[in-house]
C-alpha positions as CSV (number, residue, x, y, z in Angstrom):
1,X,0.0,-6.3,-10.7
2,X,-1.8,-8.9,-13.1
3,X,-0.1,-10.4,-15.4
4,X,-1.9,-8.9,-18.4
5,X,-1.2,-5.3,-16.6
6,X,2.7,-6.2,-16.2
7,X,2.5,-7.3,-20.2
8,X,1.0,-4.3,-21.2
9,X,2.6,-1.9,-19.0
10,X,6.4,-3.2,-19.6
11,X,5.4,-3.2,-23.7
12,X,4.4,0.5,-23.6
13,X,7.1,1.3,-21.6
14,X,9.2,-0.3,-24.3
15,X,7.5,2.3,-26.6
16,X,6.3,-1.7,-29.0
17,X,2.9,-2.3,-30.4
18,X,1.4,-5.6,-30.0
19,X,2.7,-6.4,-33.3
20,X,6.0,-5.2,-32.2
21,X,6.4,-7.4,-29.2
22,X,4.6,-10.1,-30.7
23,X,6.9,-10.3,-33.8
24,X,10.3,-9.8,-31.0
25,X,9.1,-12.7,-28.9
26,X,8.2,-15.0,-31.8
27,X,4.5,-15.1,-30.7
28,X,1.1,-14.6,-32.6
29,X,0.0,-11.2,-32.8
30,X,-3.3,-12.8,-31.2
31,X,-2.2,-14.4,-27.7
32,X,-0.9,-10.9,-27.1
33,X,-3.9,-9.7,-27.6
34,X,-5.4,-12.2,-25.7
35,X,-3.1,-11.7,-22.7
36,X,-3.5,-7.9,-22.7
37,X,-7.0,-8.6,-23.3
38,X,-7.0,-10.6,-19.6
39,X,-8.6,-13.5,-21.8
40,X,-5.7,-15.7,-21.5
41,X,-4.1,-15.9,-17.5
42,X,-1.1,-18.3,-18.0
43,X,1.0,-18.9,-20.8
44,X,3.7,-21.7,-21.0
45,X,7.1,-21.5,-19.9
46,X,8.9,-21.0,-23.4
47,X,6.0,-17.9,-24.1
48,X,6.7,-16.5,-20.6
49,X,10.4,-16.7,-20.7
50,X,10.7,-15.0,-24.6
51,X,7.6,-12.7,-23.4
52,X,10.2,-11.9,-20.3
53,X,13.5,-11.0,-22.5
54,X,11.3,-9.1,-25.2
55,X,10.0,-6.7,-22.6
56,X,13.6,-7.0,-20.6
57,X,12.0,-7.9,-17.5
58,X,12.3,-11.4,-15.6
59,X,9.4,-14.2,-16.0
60,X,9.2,-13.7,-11.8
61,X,8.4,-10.0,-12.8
62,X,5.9,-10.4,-15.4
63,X,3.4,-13.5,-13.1
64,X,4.2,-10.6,-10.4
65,X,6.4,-13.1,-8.2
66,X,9.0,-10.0,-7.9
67,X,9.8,-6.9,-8.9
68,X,13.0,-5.7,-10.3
69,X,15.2,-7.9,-11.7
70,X,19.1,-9.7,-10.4
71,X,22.1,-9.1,-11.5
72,X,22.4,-11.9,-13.0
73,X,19.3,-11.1,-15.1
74,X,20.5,-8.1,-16.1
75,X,23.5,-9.1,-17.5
76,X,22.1,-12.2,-18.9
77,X,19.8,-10.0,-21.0
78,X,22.3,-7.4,-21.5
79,X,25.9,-8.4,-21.6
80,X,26.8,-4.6,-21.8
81,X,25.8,-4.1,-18.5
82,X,28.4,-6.3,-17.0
83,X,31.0,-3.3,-18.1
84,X,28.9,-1.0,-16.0
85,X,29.0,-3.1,-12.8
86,X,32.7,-2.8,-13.4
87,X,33.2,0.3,-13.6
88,X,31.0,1.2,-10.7
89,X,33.4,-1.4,-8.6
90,X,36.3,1.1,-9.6
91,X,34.7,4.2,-8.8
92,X,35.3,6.3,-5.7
93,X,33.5,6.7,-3.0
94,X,32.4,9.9,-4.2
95,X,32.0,8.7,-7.9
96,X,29.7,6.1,-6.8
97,X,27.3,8.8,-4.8
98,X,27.5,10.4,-8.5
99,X,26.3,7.6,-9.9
100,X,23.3,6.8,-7.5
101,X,22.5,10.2,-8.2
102,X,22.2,9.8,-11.3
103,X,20.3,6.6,-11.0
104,X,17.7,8.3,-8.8
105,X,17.0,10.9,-11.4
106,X,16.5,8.1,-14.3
107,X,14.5,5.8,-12.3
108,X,12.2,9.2,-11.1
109,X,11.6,10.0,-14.3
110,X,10.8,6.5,-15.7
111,X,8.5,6.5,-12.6
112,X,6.6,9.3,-13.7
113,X,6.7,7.8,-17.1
114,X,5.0,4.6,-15.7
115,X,2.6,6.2,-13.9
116,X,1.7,8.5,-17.3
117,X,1.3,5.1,-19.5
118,X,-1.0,3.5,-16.6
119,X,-3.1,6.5,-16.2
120,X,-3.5,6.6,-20.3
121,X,-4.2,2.8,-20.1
122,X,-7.2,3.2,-17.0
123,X,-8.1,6.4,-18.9
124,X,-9.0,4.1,-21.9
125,X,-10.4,1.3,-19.2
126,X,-12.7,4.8,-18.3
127,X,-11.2,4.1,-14.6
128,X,-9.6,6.7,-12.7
129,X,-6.4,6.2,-11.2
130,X,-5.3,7.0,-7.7
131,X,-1.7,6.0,-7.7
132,X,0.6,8.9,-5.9
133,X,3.9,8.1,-7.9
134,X,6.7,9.6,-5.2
135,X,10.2,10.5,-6.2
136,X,11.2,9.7,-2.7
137,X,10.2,6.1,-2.8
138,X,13.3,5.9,-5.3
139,X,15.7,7.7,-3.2
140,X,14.9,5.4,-0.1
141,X,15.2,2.4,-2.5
142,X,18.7,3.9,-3.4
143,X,20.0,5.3,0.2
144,X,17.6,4.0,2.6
145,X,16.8,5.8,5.8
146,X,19.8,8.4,4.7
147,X,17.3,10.1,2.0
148,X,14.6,10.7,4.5
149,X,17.3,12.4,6.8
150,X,18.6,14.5,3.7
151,X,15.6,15.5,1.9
152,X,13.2,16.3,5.3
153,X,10.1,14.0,4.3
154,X,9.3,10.9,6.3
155,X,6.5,9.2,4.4
């Protein structure tokens, strides 16, 4: 993904308008404009990195180095979510099958919610899109080659 694609995806997805972002990064409403625009490719490090923790997303993510972000990252953007990694440490075995559960619904939805924005944003590029968004890619992320085995689909 381009880095003006991963800008613009990652702000809709926050539900912000360029002003929005703009104004929660401390950038002009015009290089993000610019960026979105594919007019300007690179930024500097200080715009990347308070680009990156606007759209909660790591710098790496938003050049397209990686995808997802660490742990560390996540906590680092949101200290709450250190209390979370707790807790999932104390849970059961069972509780913690619970909880990827649960994390395979979320990120399925926000998956199709992705996939809604980015066919809005090519239908507005008047591009047609051709991404097949699969639940099952999140339940292999998740359980690996035990969601294939429990769900009967092998792609």
């Amino acid at each position: 993904m381009e880095f003006k694609e991963a800008v613009r995806l990652h702000r809709k997805r926050k539900r912000l308008t360029q002003k929005q972002l703009a104004k929660l990064a401390g950038l002009d409403i015009s290089m993000i404009v610019r960026i979105e625009g594919g007019e300007t490719k690179t930024v500097k490090s200080d715009a990347l990195r308070r680009l990156a923790e606007a759209l909660e997303v790591s710098a790496d993510e938003l050049i397209g180095r990686k995808m997802g972000l660490t742990i560390e990252d996540i906590i680092r953007l949101n200290p709450a979510a250190e209390d979370i990694f707790e807790g999932y440490a104390n849970l059961s075995p069972n509780g913690r099958e619970m909880v990827k559960t649960f994390i395979a619904f979320l990120l399925t939805r926000e998956m199709k919610e992705i996939h809604e924005l980015k066919s809005d944003s090519d239908e507005e590029k008047g591009s047609e899109t051709t991404g097949d968004e699969r639940p099952n890619q999140v339940g292999r992320m998740i359980y690996g080659d035990n969601w294939d085995r429990n769900h009967g689909d092998s792609n």
